[in-house]
VEXDO-862725 format. One line per field, with one value per residue (C-alpha): residue number from 1; residue in three letters; x, y, z. Coordinates in steps of 0.25 Angstrom, whole numbers, always signed. Example, Ala and Ser with C-alpha at 12.3 -4.5 7.8 and 13.67 -1.06 7.14 Angstrom:
% VEXDO-862725
n c(1|2)
res c(ALA|SER)
xx c(+49|+55)
yy c(-18|-4)
zz c(+31|+29)
This chain:
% VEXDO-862725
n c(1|2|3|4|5|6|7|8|9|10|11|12|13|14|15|16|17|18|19|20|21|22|23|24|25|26|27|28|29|30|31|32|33|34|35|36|37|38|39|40|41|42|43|44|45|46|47|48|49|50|51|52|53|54|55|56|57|58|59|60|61|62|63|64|65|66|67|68|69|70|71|72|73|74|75|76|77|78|79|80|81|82|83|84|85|86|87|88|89|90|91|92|93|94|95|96|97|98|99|100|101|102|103|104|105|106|107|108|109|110|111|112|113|114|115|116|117|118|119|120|121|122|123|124|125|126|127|128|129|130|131|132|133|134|135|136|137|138|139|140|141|142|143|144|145|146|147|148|149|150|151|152|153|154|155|156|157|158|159|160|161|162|163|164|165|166|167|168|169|170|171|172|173|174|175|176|177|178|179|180|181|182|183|184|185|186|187|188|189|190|191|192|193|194|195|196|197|198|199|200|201|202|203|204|205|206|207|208|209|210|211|212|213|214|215|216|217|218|219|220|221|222|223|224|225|226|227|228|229|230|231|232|233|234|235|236|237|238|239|240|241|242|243|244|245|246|247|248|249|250|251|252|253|254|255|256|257|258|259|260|261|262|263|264|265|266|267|268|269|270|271|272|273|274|275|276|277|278|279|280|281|282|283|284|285|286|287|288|289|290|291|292|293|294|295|296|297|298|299|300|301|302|303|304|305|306|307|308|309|310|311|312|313|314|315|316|317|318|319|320|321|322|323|324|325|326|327|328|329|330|331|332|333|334|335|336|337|338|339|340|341|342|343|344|345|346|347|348|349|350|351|352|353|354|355|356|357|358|359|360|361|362|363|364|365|366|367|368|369|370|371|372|373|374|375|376|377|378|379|380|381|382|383|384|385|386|387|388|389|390|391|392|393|394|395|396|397|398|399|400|401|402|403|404|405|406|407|408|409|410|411|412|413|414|415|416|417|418|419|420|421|422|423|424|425|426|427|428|429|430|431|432|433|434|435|436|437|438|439|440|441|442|443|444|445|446|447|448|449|450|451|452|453|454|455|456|457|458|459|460|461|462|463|464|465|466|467|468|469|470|471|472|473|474|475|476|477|478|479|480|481|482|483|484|485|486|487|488|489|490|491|492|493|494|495|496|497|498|499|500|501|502|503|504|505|506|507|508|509|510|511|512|513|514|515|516|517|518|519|520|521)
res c(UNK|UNK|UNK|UNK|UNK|UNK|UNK|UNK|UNK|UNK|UNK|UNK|UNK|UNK|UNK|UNK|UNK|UNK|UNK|UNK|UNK|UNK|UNK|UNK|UNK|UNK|UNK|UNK|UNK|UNK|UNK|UNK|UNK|UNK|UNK|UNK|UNK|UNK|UNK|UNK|UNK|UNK|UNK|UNK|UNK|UNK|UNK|UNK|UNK|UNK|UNK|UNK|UNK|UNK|UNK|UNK|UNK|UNK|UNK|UNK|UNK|UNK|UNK|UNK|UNK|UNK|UNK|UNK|UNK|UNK|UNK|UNK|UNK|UNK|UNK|UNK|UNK|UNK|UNK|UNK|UNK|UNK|UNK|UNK|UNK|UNK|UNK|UNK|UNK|UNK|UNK|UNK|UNK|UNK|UNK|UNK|UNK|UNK|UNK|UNK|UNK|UNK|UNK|UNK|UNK|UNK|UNK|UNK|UNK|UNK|UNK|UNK|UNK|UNK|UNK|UNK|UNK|UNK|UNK|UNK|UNK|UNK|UNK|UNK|UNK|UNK|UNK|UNK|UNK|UNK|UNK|UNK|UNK|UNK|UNK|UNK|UNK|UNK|UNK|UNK|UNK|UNK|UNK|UNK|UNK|UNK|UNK|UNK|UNK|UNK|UNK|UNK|UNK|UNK|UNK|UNK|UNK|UNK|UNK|UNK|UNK|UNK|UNK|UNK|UNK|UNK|UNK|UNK|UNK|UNK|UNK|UNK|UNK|UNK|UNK|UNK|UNK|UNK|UNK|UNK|UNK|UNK|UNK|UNK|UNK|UNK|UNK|UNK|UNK|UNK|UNK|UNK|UNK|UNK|UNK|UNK|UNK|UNK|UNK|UNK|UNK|UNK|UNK|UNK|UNK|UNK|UNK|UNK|UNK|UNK|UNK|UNK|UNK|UNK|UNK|UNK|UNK|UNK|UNK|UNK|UNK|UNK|UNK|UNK|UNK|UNK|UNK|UNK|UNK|UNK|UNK|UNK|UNK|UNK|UNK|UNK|UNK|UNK|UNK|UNK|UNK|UNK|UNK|UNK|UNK|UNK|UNK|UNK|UNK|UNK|UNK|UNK|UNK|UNK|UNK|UNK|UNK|UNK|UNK|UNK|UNK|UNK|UNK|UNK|UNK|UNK|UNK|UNK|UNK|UNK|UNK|UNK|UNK|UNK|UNK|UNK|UNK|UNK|UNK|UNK|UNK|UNK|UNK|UNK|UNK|UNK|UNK|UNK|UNK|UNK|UNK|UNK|UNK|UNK|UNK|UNK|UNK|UNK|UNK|UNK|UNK|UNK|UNK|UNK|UNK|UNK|UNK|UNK|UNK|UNK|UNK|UNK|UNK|UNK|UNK|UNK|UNK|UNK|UNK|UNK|UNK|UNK|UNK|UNK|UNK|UNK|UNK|UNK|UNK|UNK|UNK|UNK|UNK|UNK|UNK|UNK|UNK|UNK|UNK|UNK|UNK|UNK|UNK|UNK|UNK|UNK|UNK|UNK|UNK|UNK|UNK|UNK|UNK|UNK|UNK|UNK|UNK|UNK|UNK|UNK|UNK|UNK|UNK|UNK|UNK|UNK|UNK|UNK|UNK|UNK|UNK|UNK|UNK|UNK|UNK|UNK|UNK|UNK|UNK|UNK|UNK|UNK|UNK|UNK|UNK|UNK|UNK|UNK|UNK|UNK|UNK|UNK|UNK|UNK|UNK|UNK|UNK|UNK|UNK|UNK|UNK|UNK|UNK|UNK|UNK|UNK|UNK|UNK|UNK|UNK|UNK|UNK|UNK|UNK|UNK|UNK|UNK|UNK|UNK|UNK|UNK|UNK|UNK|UNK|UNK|UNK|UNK|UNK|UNK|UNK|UNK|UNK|UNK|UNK|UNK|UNK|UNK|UNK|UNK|UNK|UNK|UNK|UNK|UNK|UNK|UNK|UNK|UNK|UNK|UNK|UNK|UNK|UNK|UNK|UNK|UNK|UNK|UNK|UNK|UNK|UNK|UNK|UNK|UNK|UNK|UNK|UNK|UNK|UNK|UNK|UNK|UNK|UNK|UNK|UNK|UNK|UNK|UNK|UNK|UNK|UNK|UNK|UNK|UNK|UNK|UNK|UNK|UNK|UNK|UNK|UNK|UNK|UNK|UNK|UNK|UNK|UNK|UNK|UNK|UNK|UNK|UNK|UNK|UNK|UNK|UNK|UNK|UNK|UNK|UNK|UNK|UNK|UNK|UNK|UNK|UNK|UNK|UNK|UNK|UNK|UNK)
xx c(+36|+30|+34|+30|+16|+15|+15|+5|-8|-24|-21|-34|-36|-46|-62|-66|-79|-69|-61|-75|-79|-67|-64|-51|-41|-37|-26|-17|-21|-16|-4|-1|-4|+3|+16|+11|-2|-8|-13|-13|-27|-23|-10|-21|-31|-20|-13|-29|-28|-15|-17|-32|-27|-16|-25|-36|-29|-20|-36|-41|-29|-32|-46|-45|-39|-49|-60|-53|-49|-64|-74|-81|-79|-87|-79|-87|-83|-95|-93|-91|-95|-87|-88|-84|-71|-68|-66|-55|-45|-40|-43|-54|-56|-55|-68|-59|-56|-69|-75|-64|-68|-82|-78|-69|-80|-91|-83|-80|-94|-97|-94|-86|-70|-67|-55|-51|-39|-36|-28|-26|-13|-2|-9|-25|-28|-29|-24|-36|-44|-39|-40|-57|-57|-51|-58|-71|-64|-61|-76|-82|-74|-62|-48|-42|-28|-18|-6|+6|+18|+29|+29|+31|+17|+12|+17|+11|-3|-1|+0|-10|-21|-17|-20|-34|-39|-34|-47|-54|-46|-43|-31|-20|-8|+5|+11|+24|+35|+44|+35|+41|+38|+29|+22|+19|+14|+4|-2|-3|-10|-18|-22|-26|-34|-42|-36|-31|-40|-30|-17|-8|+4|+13|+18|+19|+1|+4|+13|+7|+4|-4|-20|-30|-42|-52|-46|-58|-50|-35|-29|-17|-9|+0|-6|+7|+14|+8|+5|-11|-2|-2|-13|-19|-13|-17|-30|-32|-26|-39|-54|-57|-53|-59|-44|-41|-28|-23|-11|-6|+1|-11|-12|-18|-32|-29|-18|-27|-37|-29|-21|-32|-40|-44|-47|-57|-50|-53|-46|-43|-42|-43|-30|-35|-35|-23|-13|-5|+1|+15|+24|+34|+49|+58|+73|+88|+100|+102|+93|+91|+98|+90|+78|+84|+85|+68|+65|+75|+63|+52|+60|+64|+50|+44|+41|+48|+52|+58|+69|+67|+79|+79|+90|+93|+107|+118|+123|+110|+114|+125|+118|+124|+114|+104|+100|+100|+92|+103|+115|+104|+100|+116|+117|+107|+111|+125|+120|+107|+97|+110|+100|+87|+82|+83|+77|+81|+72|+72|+68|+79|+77|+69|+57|+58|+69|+59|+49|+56|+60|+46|+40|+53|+48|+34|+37|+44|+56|+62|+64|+67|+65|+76|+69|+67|+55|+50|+42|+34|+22|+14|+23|+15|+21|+13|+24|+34|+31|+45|+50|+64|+64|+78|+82|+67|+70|+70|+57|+42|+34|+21|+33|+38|+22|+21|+36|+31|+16|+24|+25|+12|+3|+3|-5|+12|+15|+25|+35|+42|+56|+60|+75|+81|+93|+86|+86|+76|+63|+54|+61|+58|+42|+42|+44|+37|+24|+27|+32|+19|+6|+4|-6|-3|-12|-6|+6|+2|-2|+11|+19|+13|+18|+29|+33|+22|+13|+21|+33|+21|+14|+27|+24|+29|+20|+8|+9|+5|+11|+18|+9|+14|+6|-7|-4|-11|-10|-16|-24|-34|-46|-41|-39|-53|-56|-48|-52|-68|-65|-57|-69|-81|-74|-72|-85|-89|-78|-70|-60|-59|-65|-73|-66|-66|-55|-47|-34|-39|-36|-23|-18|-21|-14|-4|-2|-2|+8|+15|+4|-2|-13|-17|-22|-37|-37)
yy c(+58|+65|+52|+42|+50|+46|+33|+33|+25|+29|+22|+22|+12|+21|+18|+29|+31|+35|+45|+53|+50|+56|+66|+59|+63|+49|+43|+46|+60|+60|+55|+65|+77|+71|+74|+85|+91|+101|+109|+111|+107|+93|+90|+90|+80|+71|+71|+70|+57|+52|+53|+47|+35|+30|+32|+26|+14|+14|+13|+4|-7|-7|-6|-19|-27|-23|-28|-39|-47|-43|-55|-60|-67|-77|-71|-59|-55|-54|-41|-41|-31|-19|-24|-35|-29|-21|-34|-36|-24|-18|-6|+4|+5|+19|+22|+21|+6|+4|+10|+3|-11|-7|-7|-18|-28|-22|-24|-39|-44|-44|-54|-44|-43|-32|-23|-12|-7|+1|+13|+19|+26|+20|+17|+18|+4|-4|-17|-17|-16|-26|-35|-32|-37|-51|-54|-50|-61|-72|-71|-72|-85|-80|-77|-64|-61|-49|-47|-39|-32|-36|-47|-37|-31|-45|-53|-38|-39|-54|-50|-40|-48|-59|-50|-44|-58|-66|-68|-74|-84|-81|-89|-80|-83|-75|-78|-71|-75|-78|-89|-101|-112|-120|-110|-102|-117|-119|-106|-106|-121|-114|-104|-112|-119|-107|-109|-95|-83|-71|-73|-62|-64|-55|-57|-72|-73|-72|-85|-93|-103|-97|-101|-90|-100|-93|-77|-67|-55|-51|-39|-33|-23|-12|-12|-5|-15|-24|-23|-25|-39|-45|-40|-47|-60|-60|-58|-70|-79|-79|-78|-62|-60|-47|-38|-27|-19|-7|+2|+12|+18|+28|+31|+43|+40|+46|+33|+25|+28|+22|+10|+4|+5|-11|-8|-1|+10|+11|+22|+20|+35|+36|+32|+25|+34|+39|+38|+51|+55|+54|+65|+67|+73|+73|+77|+76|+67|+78|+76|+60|+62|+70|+60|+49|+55|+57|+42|+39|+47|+39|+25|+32|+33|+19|+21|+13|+19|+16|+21|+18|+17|+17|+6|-7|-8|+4|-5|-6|+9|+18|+30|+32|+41|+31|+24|+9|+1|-7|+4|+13|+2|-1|+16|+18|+4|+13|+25|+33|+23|+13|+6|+7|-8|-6|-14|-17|-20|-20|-28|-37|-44|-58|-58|-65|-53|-43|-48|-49|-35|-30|-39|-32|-17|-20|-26|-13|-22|-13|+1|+5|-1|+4|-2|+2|+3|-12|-6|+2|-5|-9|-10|-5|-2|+6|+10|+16|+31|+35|+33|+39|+38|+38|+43|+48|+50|+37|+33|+39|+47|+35|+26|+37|+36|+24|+20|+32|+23|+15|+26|+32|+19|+22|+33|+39|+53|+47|+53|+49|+55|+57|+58|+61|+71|+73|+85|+79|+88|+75|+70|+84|+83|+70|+73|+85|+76|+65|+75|+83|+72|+58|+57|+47|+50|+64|+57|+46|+58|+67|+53|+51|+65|+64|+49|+47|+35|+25|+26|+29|+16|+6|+6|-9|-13|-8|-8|+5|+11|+22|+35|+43|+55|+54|+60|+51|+65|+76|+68|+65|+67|+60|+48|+49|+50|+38|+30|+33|+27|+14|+12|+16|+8|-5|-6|-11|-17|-22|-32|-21|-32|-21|-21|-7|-9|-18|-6|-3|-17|-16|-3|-7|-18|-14|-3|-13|-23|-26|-28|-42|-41|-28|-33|-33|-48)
zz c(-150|-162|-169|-159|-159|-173|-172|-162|-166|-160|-146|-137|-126|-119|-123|-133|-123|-112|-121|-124|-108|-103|-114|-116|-127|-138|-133|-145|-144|-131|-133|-145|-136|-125|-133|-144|-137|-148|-136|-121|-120|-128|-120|-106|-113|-116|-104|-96|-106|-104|-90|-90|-98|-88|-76|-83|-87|-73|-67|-75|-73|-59|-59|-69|-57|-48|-57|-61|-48|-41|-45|-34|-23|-14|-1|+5|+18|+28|+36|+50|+61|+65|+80|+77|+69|+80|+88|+81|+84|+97|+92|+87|+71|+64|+56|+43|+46|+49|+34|+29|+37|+32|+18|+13|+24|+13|+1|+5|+9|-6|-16|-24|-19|-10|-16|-8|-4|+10|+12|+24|+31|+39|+52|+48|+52|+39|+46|+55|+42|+36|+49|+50|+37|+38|+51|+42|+33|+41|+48|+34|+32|+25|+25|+23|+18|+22|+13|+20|+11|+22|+31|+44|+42|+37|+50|+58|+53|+57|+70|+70|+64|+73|+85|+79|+76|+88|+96|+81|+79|+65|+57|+54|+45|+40|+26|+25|+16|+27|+33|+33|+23|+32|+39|+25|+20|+32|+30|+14|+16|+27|+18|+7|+15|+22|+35|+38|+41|+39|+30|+33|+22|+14|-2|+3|+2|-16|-16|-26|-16|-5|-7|-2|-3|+9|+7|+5|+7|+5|+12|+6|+16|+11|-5|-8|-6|-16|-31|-37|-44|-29|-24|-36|-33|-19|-25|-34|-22|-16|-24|-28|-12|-5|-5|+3|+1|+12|+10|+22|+9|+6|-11|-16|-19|-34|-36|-27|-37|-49|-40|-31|-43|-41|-26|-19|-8|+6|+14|+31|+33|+49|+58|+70|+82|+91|+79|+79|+67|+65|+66|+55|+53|+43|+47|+41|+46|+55|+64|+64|+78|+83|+78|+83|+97|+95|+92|+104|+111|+107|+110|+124|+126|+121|+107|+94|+83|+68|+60|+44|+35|+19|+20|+26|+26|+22|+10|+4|-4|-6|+0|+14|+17|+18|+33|+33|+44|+47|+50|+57|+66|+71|+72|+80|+90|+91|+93|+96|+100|+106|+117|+110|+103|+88|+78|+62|+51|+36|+26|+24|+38|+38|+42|+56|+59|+54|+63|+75|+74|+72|+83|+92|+87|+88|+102|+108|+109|+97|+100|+86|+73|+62|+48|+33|+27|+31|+41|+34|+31|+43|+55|+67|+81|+88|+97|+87|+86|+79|+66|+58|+43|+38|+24|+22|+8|+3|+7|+0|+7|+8|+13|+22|+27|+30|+37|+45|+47|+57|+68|+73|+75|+90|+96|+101|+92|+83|+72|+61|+57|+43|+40|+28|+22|+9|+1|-10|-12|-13|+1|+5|+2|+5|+20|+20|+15|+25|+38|+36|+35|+41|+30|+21|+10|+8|+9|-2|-12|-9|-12|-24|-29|-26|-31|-43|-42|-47|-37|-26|-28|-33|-47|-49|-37|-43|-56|-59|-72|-70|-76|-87|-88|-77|-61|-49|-42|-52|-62|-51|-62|-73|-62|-59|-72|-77|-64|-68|-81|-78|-68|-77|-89|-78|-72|-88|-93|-81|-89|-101|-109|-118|-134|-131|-119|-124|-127|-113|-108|-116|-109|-96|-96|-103|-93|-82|-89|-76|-67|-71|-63|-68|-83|-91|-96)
């Protein structure tokens, strides 16, 4: 190392006027007392700005694509009236919809592109959000956009979208990739030509192929799911649409701070009234009888239920301990729950397959659904108040969160059952975390803890690099620091087109080399 250090030349990417600002130590300084510090006092300033760098540059990446994909657009959105949202929806809004309504309808009636992204938590309403804004859409002579991670939750807000806007008459179309040839062709001509109102579609909207000629505003459901490279794509289908992107999977605002740096944040903090919140367990093999016997109960008393395995079939892994959907499925048939209708469904099963069981559960005509993780984004049976989590272990805690989001959408108590025979410490906090709050920001930041931010967030989904030396969690004022910075530096330069930023330019994209769309031309 003493060698390499050597060999080091003066490297500085960062702006000389931002060192003296922020009272930084020379990059190669830093370095050098990174590995050989001369004192305690030098081995703090180097890690404050080694630490200060990587945010900053991380910040400043995403911030670049906020700025860059913004110009204006010829598409404002005219607001409409909160009576006449109301209209819309069998049901009262909470007052955190309502603000949130409130502020994506201001941000779209001027000529520069909303981007903002909404988080709230599994059961907070964000699909009725998104709903007020498309009517506000279509009645200003546009046509809105809704892009689903699965076609199970893309065919569902179908059906719910249909439903809210069946007295105005609006055109709504499903893109999904297992449309048929003909059908997908008529809608993709239809959209071309401005003929559809409210296009709900799933990965299918990014083909090459599909025109989005009259689109003023692209909604993006479950963010997670989807890297800032699609989002971008989506973006450029139409001229600088309004976007809007929600997540039920709630980030700590100190990541949200670095990730959703190109999007404005919006937070639903209100769950709509008479949700209960969901009681939680976490139990060994031991008992799974015993539990069994309690979701027997609540089928005995008219209510549905889920059990969720790690597998689909046995063969899939060696491990014997794990449960697989399909063999669970055939043991319960056998034994406990013998006349009680059963239903299967992974991801593996065609899309007409999956549908028909989802319109059999969601019709009480299933009892019980046995699934994998398939169902956990969006799937919403108010009736089903019981769940049982097998091998718990396998699962995170934000996935454990939201898998657990499909019960309690009723105003019935429901309870979620966790089993595992674990003895792993990280198993044991984890459902100590998750058995104790219903809360899925405290659960987000205990997640994050535990995982680190690039297994929290899919670092090949998001192309954030993976941190060397700065903490998300405890460098909260360096963050702010780093964040102030990329923004002061961006509201004057925003291509980093300045002499002075080109080694800037050149770390950033450097740092983002795999994600495309994150790049200073």
């Amino acid at each position: 190392m003493s060698n390499a250090l050597e060999l080091l030349g003066n490297e500085e990417f960062i702006p000389e006027y931002l060192i003296n600002k922020y009272n930084l130590l020379p990059h190669t300084e830093a370095i050098k007392n990174i590995h050989f510090p001369e004192n305690s006092e030098l081995l703090q300033k180097a890690i404050q700005r080694l630490s200060f760098e990587e945010l900053f540059l991380l910040r400043l990446g995403f911030c670049g694509l906020k700025n860059r994909n913004r110009g204006y657009t010829s598409k404002t959105v005219k607001p409409v009236s909160d009576e006449q949202i109301l209209n819309i929806f069998p049901f009262p809004l909470t007052g955190a919809q309502k603000n949130v309504i409130s502020q994506c309808q201001k941000d779209m009636s001027t000529n520069i592109p909303m981007n903002r992204l909404v988080q709230g938590d599994v059961g907070s309403g964000k699909t009725a959000v998104a709903a007020a804004l498309c009517y506000s859409t279509v009645k200003s002579g546009y046509s809105a956009v809704v892009l689903a991670p699965t076609e199970i939750l893309a065919t569902q807000h179908y059906k719910t979208f249909c439903a809210f806007f069946e007295k105005e008459g609006f055109n709504i179309s499903l893109l999904t990739g297992s449309l048929a040839t003909k059908p997908k062709r008529e809608i993709k001509e239809k959209l071309k030509n401005g003929q559809v109102d409210i296009l709900i579609a799933t990965h299918a909207v990014l083909t090459e192929d599909v025109v989005l000629n009259n689109t003023a505003l692209i909604i993006t459901d479950e963010q997670h799911r989807f890297g800032v490279a699609q989002r971008s794509v989506l973006g450029q289908k139409a001229v600088h649409p309004h976007t809007l992107v929600m997540s039920a999977t709630p980030i700590p605002r100190t990541m949200g701070l670095i990730i959703y740096g190109d999007l404005d944040i919006s937070i639903i903090d209100e769950i709509p009234k008479g949700r209960k919140p969901v009681k939680s367990y976490s139990i060994d093999s031991s008992k799974r009888d015993r539990a069994l016997g309690y979701v027997k109960k609540h089928l005995d008393q008219g209510y549905q239920g889920y059990i969720v395995c790690p597998l689909i079939e046995e063969d899939e892994n060696n491990n014997s301990s794990l449960k697989a959907a399909t063999n669970y499925i055939n043991d319960l048939k056998k034994g406990p729950l013998a006349n009680y209708s059963i239903g299967l469904l992974h991801g593996k099963m065609r899309p007409k397959e999956k549908e028909a069981v989802m319109k059999a559960f969601a019709s009480g005509e299933l009892q019980l659904l046995v699934s994998t993780t398939v169902i956990e984004v969006g799937v919403d049976v108010p009736n089903a108040v019981i769940m049982m989590i097998e091998n718990a272990e396998r699962f995170g805690l934000s996935q454990l969160h939201q898998l657990r989001g499909r019960v309690g959408r009723g105003s019935a108590d429901s309870c979620c059952i966790f089993v595992t025979d674990s003895n792993s410490k990280t198993t044991a906090e984890r459902l100590k975390i998750i058995t104790s709050t219903n809360d899925g920001f405290k659960i987000a930041e205990a997640d994050l803890k535990l995982r680190g931010p690039g297994n929290f967030l899919g670092k090949e989904q998001h192309g954030l690099p993976r941190l060397k030396i700065a903490d998300l969690l405890s460098d909260g004022e360096i963050l702010n620091m780093a964040s102030s910075a990329a923004n002061d530096l961006l509201s004057k330069d925003k291509f980093l087109s300045d002499p002075r930023h080109l080694p800037l330019k050149i770390a950033v994209n450097t740092l983002f080399k795999k994600e495309k769309n994150i790049e200073f031309n």
